[in-house]
N, C-alpha and C positions, 0 to 999 in steps of 0.2 A: 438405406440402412433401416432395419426394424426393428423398435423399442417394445418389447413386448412386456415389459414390465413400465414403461414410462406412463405413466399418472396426466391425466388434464384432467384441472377443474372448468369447464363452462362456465360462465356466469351473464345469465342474460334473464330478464323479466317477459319475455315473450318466446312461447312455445315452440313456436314456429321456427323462429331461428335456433334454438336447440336443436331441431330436430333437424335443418339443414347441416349444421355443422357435427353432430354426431353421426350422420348419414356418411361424410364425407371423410370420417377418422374411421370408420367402423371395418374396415376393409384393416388396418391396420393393427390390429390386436392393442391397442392403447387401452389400460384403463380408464374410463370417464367417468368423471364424477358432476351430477349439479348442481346448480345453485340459482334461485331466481331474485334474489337484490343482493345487493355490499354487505350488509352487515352480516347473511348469512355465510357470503362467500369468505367473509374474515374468519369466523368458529371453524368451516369446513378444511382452511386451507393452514390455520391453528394447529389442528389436530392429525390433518393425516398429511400435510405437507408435499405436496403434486409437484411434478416437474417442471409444469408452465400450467399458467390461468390464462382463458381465451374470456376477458372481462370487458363486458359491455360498455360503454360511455353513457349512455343516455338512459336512466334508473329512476326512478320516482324513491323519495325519501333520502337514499344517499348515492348518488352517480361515481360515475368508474374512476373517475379522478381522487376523489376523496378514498374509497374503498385502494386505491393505489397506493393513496399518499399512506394510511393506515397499516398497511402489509409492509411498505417499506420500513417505516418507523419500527416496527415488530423484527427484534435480532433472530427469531423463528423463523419468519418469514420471510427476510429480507432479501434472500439469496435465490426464492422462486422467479423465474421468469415472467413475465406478463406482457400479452398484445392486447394493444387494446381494442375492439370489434365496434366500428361505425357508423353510420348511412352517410351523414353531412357534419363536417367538420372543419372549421378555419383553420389556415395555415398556423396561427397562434396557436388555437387551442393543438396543434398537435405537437410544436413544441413544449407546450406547457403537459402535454405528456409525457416524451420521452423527457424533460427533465425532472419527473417526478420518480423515473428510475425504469418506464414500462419500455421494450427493447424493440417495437416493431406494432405498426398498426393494420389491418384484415376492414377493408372497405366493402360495405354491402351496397346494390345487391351483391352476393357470394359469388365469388369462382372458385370451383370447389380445385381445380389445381393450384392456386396461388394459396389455398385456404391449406392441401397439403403439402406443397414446398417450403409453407411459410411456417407452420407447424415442425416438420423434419428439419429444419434449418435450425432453429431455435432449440429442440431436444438435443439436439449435437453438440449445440452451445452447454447446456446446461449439464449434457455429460461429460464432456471434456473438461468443464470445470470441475467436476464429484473426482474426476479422474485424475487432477491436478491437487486436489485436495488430499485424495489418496496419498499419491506420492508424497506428500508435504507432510502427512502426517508418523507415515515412516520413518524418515528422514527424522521428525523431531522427537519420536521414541524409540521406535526399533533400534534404532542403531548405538543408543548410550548404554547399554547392558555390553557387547562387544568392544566398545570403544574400550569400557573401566578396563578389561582386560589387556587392551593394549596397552593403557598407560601405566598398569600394576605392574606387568613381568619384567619390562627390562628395568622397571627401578627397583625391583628384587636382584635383579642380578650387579647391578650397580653398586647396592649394598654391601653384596658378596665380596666385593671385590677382587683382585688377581686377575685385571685384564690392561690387555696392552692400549696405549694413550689412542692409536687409531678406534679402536673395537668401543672405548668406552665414548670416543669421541662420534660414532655408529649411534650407538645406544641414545646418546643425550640429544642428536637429530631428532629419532622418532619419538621419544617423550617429547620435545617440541612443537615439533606437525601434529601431535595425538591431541596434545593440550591446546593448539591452533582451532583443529576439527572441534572442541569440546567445547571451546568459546563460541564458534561458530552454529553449535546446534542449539546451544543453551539463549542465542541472543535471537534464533528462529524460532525458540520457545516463547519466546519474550514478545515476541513478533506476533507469534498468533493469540496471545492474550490478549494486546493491543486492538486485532484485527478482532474478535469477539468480546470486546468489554470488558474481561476479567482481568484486565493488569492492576497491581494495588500500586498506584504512584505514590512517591513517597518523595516531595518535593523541597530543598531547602538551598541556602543563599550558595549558588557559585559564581566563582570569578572568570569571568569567561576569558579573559586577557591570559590568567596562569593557564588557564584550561586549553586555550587555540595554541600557546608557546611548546606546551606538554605533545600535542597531538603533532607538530611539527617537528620537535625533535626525537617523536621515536618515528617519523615519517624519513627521517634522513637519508638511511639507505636507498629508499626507492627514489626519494628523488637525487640523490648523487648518482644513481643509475640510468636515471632517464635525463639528466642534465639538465633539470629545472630547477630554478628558483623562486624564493617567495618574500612577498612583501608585506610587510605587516603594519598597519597605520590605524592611530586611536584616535576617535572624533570625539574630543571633549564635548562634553556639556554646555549650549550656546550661552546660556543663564550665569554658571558658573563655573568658567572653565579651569580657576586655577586651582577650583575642592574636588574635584570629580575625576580621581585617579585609579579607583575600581571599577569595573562592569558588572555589578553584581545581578545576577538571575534568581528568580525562583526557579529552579530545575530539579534534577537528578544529576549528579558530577558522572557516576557512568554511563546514563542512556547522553548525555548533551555530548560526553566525552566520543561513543559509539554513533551519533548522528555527525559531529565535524570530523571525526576521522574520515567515514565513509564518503560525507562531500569532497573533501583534501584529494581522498585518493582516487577518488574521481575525476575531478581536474585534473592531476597529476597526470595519468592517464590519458587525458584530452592534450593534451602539450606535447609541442615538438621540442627540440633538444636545444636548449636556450633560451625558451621561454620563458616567462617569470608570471605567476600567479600571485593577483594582489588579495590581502583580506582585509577589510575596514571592519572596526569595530569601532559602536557607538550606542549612542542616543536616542529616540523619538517617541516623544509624549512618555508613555509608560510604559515603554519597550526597549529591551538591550536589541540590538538592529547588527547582523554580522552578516556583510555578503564577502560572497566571494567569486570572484573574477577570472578568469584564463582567457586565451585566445581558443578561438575554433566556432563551430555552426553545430546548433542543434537542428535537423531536416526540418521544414517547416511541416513537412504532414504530421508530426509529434508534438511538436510543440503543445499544443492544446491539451492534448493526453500525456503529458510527458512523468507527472506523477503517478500513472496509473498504474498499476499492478501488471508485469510482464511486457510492459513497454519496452523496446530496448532503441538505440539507434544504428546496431546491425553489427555490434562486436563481439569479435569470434568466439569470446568464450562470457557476452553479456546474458545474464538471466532475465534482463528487465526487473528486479526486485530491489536493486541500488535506491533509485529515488523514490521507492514507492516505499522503502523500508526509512526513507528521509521523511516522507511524510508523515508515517504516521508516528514516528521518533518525534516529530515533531509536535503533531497534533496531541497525544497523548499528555504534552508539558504545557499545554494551552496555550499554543505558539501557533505561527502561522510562517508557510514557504513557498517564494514564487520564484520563476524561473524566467528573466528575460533574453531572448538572444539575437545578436545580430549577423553579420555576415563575416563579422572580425572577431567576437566575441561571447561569451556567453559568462553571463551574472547570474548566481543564485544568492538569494537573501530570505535568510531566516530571521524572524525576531521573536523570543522569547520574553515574557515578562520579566518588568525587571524588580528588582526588592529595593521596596521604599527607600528614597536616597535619602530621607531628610536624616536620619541619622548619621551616616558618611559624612553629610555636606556640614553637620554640627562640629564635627570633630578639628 
């Protein structure tokens, strides 16, 4: 595949290998861009924004690591690709790259076919993602101008009325499913402001006990459908069990309300017909603590990634965005979510800050 518009920045302090690894893209119409240390590859990659940085390790004044750690930290930048380019490297330090965010390392001396596979492997990565992005962003404009109109005409004709209880009972369907969609693209909006920093949180005290009871009984239908049930159990307060009758959160009542629905119906989902799904609500240090429980196995090759963006475990009609729109639901309320699972079952637990209890426990 030929990216005739895809962007590399080089960044190396030695000519030479410039000129081996520009010799070895040149054949492919890439634009190339240079850079001879970090700091200038930071302004460069600032301002015109490249497809992937082919970034040196070993730099006098600031090396590939730091100059890494620097771009990621950058919401600009933080979506570039980067390999990092080496002679001699310990097995640590190259973890301690790719956990820094860099996607693949380029070993010298050069071979210049691994140098272009490794390169074409990586632009495919970073187009499919623009091209993921695309769609994503359609989805959460293009399509609300068309939607208003589905939801304005039949509640005009609604209004009219003179129709038969079938017809109007037609009607009050697709206003449903309209205003279903309309929830769904406005909480995708919500999603990518999260995912770019722009969400305005606007946190205050919920009671997660009313909140998990709310989210289960407009869950009812699906799970009288799927024949599951749920258990619901509250871990007092080990200090003072018989004051500590609220769960109170600092949150948001509809992002916490839109993060356990999503878990609920997830489990739910995961269960066979007679199952029962337990959720513990509680306690620990300065955290409301709410897991929740079913039977089933998450594949172990996910497990690790299982938060991740586009993750799925292989269901037919999974996006992989479920948990990853869990996490950042969650991160956004300065909470944290981990997933453990075993071979019978699988635990997810979120905990949310909780709101000072000395007040409660006064009362």
């Amino acid at each position: 595949m030929t990216y005739k518009t895809s962007h590399i920045l080089i960044v190396d302090d030695n000519p030479e290998n410039i000129g081996v690894l520009g010799a070895a893209l040149e054949q492919f119409n890439y634009k190339i861009t240079i850079a001879k240390n970090g700091v200038q590859a930071i302004k460069v990659a600032e301002k015109q924004i490249p497809d992937l940085i082919l970034l040196d390790v070993m730099m006098p004044d600031m090396n590939g690591f730091e100059a890494c750690k620097i771009l990621k930290s950058n919401p600009k930048t933080h979506d570039i690709e980067i390999i990092f380019v080496t002679a001699a490297i310990t097995h640590e330090d190259e973890l301690k790259g790719l956990s820094l965010g860099a996607v693949d390392y380029i070993h010298k001396p050069f071979s210049i076919a691994i140098v272009q596979a490794k390169v074409a492997l990586h632009l495919e990565r970073a187009y499919n993602k623009k091209l993921r992005e695309d769609i994503d962003r359609i989805t959460r404009h293009d399509l609300r101008s068309p939607l208003s109109a589905i939801l304005c005409y039949p509640e005009m004709v609604l209004a009219e009325g003179g129709l038969s209880a079938k017809h109007r009972g037609y009607l009050e369907e697709v206003i449903k499913a309209g205003k279903e969609m309309q929830h769904m693209i406005n909480g995708s909006l919500d999603l990518f402001k999260m995912e770019t920093g722009r969400y305005q949180y606007n946190p205050d005290e919920v009671d997660l006990s009313i909140l998990i009871n709310s989210v289960i009984t407009d869950s009812r239908s699906m799970l009288d459908m799927c024949g599951v049930n749920v258990q619901i159990l509250q871990k007092q307060h080990l200090q003072q069990p018989d004051k500590m009758t609220n769960f109170m959160a600092l949150a948001e009542k509809n992002l916490s309300y839109s993060l356990f629905a999503n878990l609920i119906r997830n489990a739910i989902e995961a269960c066979s017909w007679g199952d029962t799904i337990c959720i513990v609500i509680g306690y620990e240090e300065d955290n409301c603590v709410i897991s929740i429980t079913n039977p089933g196995c998450v594949p172990e090759h996910i497990r690790d990634s299982f938060f991740e963006k586009y993750v799925t475990a292989g269901k037919k009609q999974g996006t992989g965005l479920g948990t990853y729109s869990a996490k950042l639901m969650t991160t956004t309320q300065n909470g944290s979510i981990a997933m453990n699972s075993s071979e019978q079952e699988i635990c997810i637990t979120v905990k949310l800050p909780a709101v000072v209890q000395q007040k409660y426990n006064d009362e």
